[in-house]
N, C-alpha and C positions, 0 to 999 in steps of 0.2 A: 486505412484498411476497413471496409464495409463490415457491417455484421453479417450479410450473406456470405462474403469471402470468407470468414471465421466457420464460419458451419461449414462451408462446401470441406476447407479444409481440413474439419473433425470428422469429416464423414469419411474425404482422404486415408486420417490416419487408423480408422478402424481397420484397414485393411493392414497397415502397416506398423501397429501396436509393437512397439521395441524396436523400431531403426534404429541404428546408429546416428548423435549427431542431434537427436532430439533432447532438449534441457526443459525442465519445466516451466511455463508460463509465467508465474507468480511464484516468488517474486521474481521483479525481471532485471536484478540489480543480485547476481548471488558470491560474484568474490568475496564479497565483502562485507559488512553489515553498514545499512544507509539510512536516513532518517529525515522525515522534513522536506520535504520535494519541492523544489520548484523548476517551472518548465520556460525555457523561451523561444523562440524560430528566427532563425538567421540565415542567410541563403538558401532557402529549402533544408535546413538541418535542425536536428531539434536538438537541442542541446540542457542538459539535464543536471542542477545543482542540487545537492543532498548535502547534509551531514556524517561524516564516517565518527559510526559509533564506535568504541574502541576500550566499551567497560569490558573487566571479565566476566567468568560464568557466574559468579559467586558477586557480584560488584551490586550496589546499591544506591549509587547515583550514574548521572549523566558522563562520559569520558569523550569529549569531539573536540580534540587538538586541531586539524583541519576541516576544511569542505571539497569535497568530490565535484568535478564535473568530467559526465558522461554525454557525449555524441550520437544519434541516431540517423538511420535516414529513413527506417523500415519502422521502428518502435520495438522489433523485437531481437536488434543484434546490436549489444551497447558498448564502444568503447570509449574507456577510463583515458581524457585527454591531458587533465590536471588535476593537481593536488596544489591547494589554496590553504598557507599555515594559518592560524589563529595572528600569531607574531605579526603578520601586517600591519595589524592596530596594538602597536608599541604602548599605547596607553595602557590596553586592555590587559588582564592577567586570566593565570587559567585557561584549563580546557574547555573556554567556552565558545568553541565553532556552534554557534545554536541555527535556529532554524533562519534563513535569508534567502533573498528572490532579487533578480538582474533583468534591467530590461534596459533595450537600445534605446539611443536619441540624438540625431541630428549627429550619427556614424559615432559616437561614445557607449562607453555602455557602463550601465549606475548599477552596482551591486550593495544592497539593504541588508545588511546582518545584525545578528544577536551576537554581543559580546557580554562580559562580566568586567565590573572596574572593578579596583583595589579596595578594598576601602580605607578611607582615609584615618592618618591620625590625629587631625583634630577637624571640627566643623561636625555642623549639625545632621550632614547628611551619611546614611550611616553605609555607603554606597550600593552595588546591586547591579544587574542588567541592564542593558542600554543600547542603542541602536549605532552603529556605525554604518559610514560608506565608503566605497570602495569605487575608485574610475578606472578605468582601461580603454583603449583604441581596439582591444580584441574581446572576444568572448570565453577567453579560456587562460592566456595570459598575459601577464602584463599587470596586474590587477597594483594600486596603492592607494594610498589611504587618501582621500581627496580634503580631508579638513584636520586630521593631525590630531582632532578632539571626537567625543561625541555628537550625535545630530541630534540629541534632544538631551539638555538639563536633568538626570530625573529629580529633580528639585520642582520641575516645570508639571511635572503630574503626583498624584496623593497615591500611594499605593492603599490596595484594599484593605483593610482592618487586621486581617490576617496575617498580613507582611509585616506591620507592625513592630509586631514581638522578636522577628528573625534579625540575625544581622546585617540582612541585606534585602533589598525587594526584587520583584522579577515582575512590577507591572509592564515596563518597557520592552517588551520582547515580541518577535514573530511578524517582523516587517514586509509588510505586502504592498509595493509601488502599482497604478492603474494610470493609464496617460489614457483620457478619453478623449472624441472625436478634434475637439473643437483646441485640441494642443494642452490645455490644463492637467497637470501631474498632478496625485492625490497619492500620500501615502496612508494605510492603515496600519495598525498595529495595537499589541497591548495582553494584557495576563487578567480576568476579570475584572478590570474595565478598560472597554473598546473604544480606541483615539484613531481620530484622522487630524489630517491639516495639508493642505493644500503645498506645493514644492514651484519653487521658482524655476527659470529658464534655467538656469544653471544646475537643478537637480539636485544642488546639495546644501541646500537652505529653505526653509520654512516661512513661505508667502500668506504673512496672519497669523492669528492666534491657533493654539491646539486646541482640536472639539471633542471632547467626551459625548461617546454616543450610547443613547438608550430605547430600548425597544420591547415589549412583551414579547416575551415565550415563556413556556414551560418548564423553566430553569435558568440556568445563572449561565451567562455569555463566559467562557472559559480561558479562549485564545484561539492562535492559528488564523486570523481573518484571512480571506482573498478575496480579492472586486475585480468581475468582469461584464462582458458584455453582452448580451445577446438580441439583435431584432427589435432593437431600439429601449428592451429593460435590462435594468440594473441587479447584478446578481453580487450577495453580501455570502458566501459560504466562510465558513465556523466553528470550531470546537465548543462543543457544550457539556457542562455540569461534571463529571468524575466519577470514575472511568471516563472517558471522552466520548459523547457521539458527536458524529458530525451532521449538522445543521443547515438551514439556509433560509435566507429573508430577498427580498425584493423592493425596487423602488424605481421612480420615474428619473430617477436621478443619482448623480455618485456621492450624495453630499442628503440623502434621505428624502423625508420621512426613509423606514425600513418596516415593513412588515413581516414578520415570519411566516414562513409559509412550513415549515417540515423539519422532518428529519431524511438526511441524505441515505446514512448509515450507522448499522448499530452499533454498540461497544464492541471491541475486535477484542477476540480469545487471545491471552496472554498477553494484551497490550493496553495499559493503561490510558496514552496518550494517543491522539491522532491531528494530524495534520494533513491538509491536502494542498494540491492544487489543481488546475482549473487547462487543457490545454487543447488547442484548434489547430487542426493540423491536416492539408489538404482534403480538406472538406467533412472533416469527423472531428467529433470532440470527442478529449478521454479525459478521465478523472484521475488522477495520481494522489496516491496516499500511500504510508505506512502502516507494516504489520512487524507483530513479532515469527515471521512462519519459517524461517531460515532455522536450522538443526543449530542448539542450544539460544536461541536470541530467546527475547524477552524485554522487560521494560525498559532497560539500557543498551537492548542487544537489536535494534531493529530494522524491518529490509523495504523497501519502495517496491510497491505493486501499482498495477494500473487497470482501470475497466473502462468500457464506453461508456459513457453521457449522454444520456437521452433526457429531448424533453418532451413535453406533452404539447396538444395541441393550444390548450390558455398558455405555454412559456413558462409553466412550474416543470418540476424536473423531477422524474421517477426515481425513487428511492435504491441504490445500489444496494447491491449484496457482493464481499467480497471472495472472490473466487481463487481457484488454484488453478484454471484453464487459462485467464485473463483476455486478453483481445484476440490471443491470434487461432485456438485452438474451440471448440466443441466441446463440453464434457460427454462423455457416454452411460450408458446403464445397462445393466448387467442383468437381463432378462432369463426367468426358469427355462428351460427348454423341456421339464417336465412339465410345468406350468405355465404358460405365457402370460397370462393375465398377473402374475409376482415378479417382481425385483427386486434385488437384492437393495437393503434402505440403513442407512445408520444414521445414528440418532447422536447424545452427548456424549454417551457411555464407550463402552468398549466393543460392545456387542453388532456385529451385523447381523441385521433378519430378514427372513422374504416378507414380502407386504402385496396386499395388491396398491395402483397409484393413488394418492390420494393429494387433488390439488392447493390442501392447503399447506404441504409440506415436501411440494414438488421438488424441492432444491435434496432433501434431502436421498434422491433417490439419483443422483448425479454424481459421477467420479471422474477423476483426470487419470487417465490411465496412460503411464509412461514408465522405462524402467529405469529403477533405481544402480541396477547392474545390469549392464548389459552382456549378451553370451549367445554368438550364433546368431543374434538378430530376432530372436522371438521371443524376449524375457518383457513383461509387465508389472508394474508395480499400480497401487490404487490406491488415490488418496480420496480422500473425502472432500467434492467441491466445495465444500463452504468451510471446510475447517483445512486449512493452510499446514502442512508440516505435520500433516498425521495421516498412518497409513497402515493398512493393513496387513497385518503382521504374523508369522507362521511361527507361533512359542509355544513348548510346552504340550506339544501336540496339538493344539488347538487353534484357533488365529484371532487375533483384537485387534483392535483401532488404537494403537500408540502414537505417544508424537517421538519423529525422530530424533535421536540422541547425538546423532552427527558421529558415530562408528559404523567401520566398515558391516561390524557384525549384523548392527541393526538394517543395513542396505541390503544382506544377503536375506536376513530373515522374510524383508520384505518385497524380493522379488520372486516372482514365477515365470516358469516357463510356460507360453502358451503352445499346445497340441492342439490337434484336431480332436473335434468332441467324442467323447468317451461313447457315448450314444450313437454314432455315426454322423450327428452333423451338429454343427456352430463349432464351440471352444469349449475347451477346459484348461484346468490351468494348475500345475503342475509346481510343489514344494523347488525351491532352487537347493535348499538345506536338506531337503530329504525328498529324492525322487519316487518313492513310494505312495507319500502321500497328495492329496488334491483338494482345493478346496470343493467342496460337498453342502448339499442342506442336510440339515437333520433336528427334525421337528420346528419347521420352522427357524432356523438359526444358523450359519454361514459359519461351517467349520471344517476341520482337516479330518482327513479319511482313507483309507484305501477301498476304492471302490469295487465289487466284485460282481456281483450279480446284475443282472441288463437293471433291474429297477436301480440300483444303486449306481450304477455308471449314468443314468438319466441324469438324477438329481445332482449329480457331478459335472452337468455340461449346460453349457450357458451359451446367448446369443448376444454379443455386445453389440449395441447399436445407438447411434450419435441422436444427443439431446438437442434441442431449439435452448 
């Protein structure tokens, strides 16, 4: 799906703000809570492995008994084909379905996971994360365990200083398989310090020694690796430093030098970790990673979102910003129709205000407007493009930018009915909880009102109109 076909269709749905049938963009994974993306392509289908989180609201670690695979053919209608237990790898204990990636070879297909061993009662090793694999003849099931043990020793790498102390290490983790032109398999992987090692024909053995890899940036390599391809260079994308941003380096090769080139994306609100992947799919790339934006997720509660991939014309790749529109939708903005030159802008806080644009904070003057309830076909909700799971809310007489709680109450607070504009022409947009009131400016500030006078029904009605 083109970036033009995305706009054309945001432009679409201004007219059509609250059909039936429309779900939100982002995340585009919402039964469930998902985590740890990886993407593959098999007969024209994209087929999409995650982690299913499964901590509670109150929970404080990790809980991923199995892994999820999801089907696409559009990118934007996903169905759940299987459910992949932990228990596969018999060795393994715990709910540790962690983050792992599948790719085809020669009609098989090699599934790279994170598991957790026991740890032992006697020997020096005090056990910890470690990389399993998994074969099949299909992409969904069939799946077993192709060696019975682990694919790497962790005796065979030093975990960080920090691991140390614990009873268990987690440098082994976050397995990223790349098969480049020339038939050679490389896996990467690793928790603050990044390992490759080259993989035999068979896929499930290690062709040489394992390479600790190092490279300047601006902080400490983290985890999440993924290696791909593009136009003859070498892409290293990355989790970096704590909270996670994601990163990325460059080489003329899958096996380095690596130089850094950026940062992809920033720390994501209410998510400590980030993971992505990397994916080409009739002739667009998209970026797949996690957010916490799903009503009550968070550090162990997390959902798969996806943006385009863009690169530049040198082959370095423009920095994403993660959105609540995602590929297939437009966000829009919510222009004065007393003022044209203001739009309605939110910031960190609670608070929306009119603003005139200002390019360096273009984003924040962008909404996804869909409705949370729908009623009659004309009800809209607003969330904030760049903050995921927060929306504008009609409390207390007045309206804020909360994140959703994941109750019905809070889905009514936060929808409106759109009328025709109170002024005689655009929109206005009408309490679902109190049809009296509307959202309105006043002095500058985006709030609930009953509007009466021609001057007060002005500043009550708005022109929404589709962002680039």
């Amino acid at each position: 799906m083109s970036t033009s076909f995305k706009r054309t269709l945001g432009a679409t749905l201004i007219g059509l703000a609250g059909a039936a049938g429309v779900q939100a963009d982002n995340p585009i994974i919402t039964e469930r809570f998902s985590a740890d993306p990886a993407a593959l392509v098999h007969d024209g289908k994209v087929y999409l492995y995650v982690g299913h989180d499964e901590a509670t609201v109150d929970g404080d670690f990790f809980v991923l008994k199995e892994w999820n695979i999801y089907s696409s053919t559009d990118l934007e209608n996903w169905t759940l084909e299987g459910e992949v237990p932990r228990t596969i790898f018999e060795w393994a204990d715990g709910d540790s379905a962690w983050a792992a990636q599948a790719v085809e070879r020669d009609g098989k297909f090699y599934w790279y996971t994170t598991v957790r061993m026991p740890v032992p009662e006697e020997g020096d090793w005090q056990g910890g994360y470690t990389l399993g694999v998994a074969v099949s003849d299909d992409p969904v099931t069939g799946w077993k365990d192709a060696l019975g043990k682990p694919l790497i020793d962790p005796n065979d790498t030093e975990p960080a200083p920090h691991m140390i102390e614990h009873s268990h290490s987690w440098d082994d983790i976050d397995p990223s398989v790349f098969i480049d032109h020339d038939g050679q398999a490389y896996l990467y992987w690793g928790n603050s310090h990044l390992y490759y090692a080259k993989l035999k024909d068979n896929m499930i053995e290690f062709d040489g020694e394992v390479h600790k890899v190092e490279f300047d940036m601006p902080g400490t390599f983290t985890e999440a690796p993924w290696v791909h391809e593009k136009d003859g260079k070498y892409y290293l994308t990355y989790a970096m430093n704590y909270p996670e941003e994601l990163a990325y380096a460059m080489s003329d090769s899958p096996e380095g030098p690596w130089e850094y080139k950026g940062l992809l994306m920033d720390v994501l609100e209410d998510s400590g970790t980030s993971h992505q992947a990397i994916l080409e799919y009739e002739g667009e790339d998209y970026f797949i990673y996690h957010t916490s934006a799903l009503p009550t997720g968070g550090n162990f509660r997390r959902s798969v979102s996806m943006e385009f991939l863009e690169y530049n014309a040198d082959g370095t790749i423009k920095k994403l910003t993660p959105t609540a529109s995602g590929i297939t939708h437009a966000a829009q903005a919510l222009q004065s129709h007393a003022n044209t030159d203001e739009y309605v802008r939110y910031g960190d806080g609670e608070e929306a205000t009119l603003a005139e644009l200002n390019a360096d904070d273009h984003w924040q003057y962008k909404w996804h407007v869909e409705p949370l309830v729908e009623q009659g076909g004309n009800t809209v909700s607003f969330q904030p493009e760049t903050r995921m799971g927060y929306y504008l809310v009609a409390q207390d007489g007045d309206v804020a930018i909360v994140e959703h709680d994941g109750t019905d109450e809070f889905a009514r607070a936060a929808t409106f009915e759109r009328v025709s504009g109170l002024a005689g022409e655009g929109a206005s947009f009408r309490s679902l909880e109190n049809r009296e009131h509307y959202l309105m400016v006043n002095g500058g500030v985006l709030t609930l009102g009953q509007p009466g006078s021609a001057s007060e029904r002005k500043v009550a009605t708005f022109d929404v109109i589709p962002t680039e």
